[in-house]
Structures are given as C-alpha cells and as structure tokens.
C-alpha positions in Angstrom: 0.0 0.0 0.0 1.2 3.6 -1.2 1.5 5.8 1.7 0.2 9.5 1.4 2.6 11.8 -0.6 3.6 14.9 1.9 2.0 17.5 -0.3 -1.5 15.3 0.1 -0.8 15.0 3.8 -0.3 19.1 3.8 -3.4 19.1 1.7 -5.2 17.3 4.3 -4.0 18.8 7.4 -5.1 22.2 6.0 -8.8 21.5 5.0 -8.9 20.0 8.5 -7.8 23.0 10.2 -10.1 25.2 8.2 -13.4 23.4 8.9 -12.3 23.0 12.9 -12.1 27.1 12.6 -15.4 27.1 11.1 -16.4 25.3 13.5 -14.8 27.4 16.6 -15.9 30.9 14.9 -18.8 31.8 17.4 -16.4 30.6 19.9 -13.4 32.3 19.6 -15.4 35.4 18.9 -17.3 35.4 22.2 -14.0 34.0 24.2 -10.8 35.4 22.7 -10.7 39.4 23.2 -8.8 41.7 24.2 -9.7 45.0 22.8 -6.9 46.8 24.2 -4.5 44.7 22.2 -3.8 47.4 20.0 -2.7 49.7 23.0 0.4 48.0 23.8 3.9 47.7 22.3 3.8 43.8 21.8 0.1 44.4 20.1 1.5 46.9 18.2 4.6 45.3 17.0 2.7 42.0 16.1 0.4 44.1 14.5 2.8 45.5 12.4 4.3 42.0 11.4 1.7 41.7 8.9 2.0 45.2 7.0 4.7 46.2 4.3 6.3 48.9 6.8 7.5 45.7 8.2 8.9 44.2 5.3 9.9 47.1 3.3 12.9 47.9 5.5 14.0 44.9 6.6 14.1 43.2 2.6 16.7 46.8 2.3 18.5 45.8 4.7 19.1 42.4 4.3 19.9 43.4 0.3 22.5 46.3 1.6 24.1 43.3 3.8 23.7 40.6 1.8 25.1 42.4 -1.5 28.5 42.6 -1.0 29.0 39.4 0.0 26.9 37.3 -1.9 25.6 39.3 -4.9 22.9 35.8 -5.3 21.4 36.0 -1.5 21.5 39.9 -1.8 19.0 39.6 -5.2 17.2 36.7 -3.2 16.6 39.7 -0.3 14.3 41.3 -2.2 12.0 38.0 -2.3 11.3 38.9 1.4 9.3 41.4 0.2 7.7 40.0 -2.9 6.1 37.4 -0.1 4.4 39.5 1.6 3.4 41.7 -1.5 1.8 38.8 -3.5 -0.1 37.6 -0.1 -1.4 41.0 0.3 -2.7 41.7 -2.8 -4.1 38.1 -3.1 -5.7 38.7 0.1 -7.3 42.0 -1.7 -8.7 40.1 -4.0 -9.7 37.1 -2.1 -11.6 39.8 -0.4 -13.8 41.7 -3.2 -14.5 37.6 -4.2 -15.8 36.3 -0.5 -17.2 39.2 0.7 -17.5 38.6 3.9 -17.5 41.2 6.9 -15.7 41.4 9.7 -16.9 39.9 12.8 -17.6 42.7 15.1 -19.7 44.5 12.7 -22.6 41.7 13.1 -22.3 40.4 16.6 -20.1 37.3 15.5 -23.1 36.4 12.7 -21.9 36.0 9.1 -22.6 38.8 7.2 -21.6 38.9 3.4 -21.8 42.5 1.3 -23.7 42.0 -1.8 -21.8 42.3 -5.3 -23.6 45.4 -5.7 -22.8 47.4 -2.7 -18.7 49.2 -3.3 -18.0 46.2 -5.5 -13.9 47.4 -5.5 -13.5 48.6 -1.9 -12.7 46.4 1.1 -12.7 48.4 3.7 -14.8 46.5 6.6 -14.2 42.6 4.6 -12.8 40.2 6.7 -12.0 37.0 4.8 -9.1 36.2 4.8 -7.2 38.6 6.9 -4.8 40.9 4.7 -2.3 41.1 7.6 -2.0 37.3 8.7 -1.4 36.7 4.9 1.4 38.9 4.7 3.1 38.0 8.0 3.1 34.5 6.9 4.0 34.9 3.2 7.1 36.9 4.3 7.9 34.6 6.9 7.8 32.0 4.8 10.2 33.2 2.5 12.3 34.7 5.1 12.8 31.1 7.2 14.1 29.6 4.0 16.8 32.5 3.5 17.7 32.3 7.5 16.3 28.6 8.4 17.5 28.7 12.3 15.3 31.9 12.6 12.4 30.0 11.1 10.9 29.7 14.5 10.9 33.2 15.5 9.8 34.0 12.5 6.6 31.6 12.4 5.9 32.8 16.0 5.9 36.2 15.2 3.6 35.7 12.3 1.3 33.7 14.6 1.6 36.7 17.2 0.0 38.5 14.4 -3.0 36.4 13.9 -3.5 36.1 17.8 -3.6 40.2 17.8 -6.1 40.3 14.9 -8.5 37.5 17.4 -8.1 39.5 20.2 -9.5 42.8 18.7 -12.3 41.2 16.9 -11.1 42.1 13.8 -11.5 38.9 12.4 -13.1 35.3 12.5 -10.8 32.2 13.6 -11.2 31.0 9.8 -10.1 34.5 8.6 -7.0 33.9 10.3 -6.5 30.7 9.5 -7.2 30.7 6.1 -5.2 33.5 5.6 -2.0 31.7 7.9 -2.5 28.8 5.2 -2.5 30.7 2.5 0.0 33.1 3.4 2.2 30.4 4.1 1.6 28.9 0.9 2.4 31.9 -1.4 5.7 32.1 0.7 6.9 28.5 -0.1 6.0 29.2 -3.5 7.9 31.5 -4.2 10.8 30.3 -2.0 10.8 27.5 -3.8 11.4 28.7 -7.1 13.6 31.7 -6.7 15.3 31.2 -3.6 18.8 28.9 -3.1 18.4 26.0 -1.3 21.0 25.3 1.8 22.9 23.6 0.2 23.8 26.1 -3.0 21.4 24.1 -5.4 18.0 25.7 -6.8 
C-alpha cells in the first residue's frame, strides 16, 4: 500500500484545520478578546508584522548586507518582500471575491456584502485577513533565507493572527485561512527563486 505523498498529507492537514475554525468561529469570537491589544507595544509590533512597513525595511537591509557578499542572496533579499506583497494583494482580492464582513460589525453572525454594494472597496471585509497573509507569506520566504530563525519567525507571524483574534477584527477561519494561504504563497515562491541550503535551486 502507497503511503500518502507529503504534499497530500499538507493538503489534508489544512482542509482539517479550516473546517475545525469554522467550526470554533462563534467561539473564539465570544471568548478570545482583548480590545486593548492594540494599546500595547507587543500588540503593536505583532500588528505591524503583517503590514509592508514591516517588510519594506528589513528586505533593504538584508539586500545592503547581503550584496556585497553574496551578490545571489543579496537579489534573493528582495524576495522577502515580494512574499508579503503577492499575499497581500491576493488577500485584496480574495476579499472583493468572499465578501465577507468582519466579525464585530454583526455580533459574531456572518454577514456577506452584496456584489452590488462598493463592488472594489474592502474596507470592513474580513476574509481572509490581509495582515496574517502577509506576516506569513514573508515569513515564509524569510525562514528559508535564515532557516535557524524559522521559529521566531513563524511565532511572530502567529503573534499577528493572535492580535487580529483578540481585537475582533477577524473570524478564527479568517485567520486561519489566511496563515494557510500566506504560508503557501511564501513557499511558492521560496521555492522557485530562492537557493536551497545547500547552494542548489
């Protein structure tokens, strides 16, 4: 008998977690809060983690270091940005597709805008979250360039998520979706642009 290939065990593993945070949505919305998250400096700075102002000086610096050195890791650098770039704009448009509305607008009820109704804006749309997608499609790339700091890096993404819960800002499957997702974009391009370990593509 065949066992599983690892990419169908991934699969798997992900459409499980997706439907258990379906499932946990009116949960997590009534339990997990904190709305004062965003007052602190650990909020804040997980916050952060999932927007460009994060990513946008940290790819230019690890370009200036990297460049002299290593000409290949320093052009690799800028990847850490293109992560988090394609996540974002794929969570735009997963957005404007889904439609659905942020949690706290609708007392933890689904709520999904109508086609009709700002058909290109998505300010108030929930799924998935923009910033969990980003945090995770630059850490993604960023653990393969530095794969020791690949746990940091993962917590810090998940920090993220945990900071978008606590305000309300988002469903459990917004998050997790998005984490997925994120992720996925990250290895993808990782994958294909970046050098493995070893000095091999």
């Amino acid at each position: 008998m065949r066992l599983p290939s690892r990419l169908a065990l991934v699969a798997l593993a992900a459409v499980l977690a997706t439907l258990a945070a379906y499932w946990l949505d009116p949960w997590v919305f009534r339990t997990v809060r904190y709305p004062a998250v965003d007052s602190h400096d650990w909020g804040r700075l997980l916050r952060v983690v999932g927007s460009l102002v994060f990513w946008l000086p940290l790819a230019l610096g690890l370009w200036l270091e990297a460049r002299v050195r290593d000409p290949d890791r320093g052009r690799s650098a800028w990847l850490v940005l293109v992560g988090p770039v394609l996540a974002g704009a794929v969570a735009e448009l997963l957005k404007l597709v889904v439609r659905r509305e942020r949690p706290a607008l609708h007392g933890g009820e689904y709520f999904y805008r109508a086609f009709a109704d700002r058909p290109f804006d998505t300010h108030d749309l929930g799924f998935p979250s923009s910033h969990v997608m980003v945090a995770f499609g630059g850490a993604a790339v960023l653990a393969r360039l530095y794969p020791g700091a690949g746990p940091v890096l993962y917590l810090l993404a998940l920090g993220c998520a945990v900071t978008r819960l606590l305000a309300q800002g988002h469903f459990l499957s917004d998050v997790v979706v998005a984490a997925l997702a994120g992720w996925a974009i990250g290895m993808w391009i990782a994958g294909r642009r970046l050098p493995s370990p070893s000095g091999t593509i």
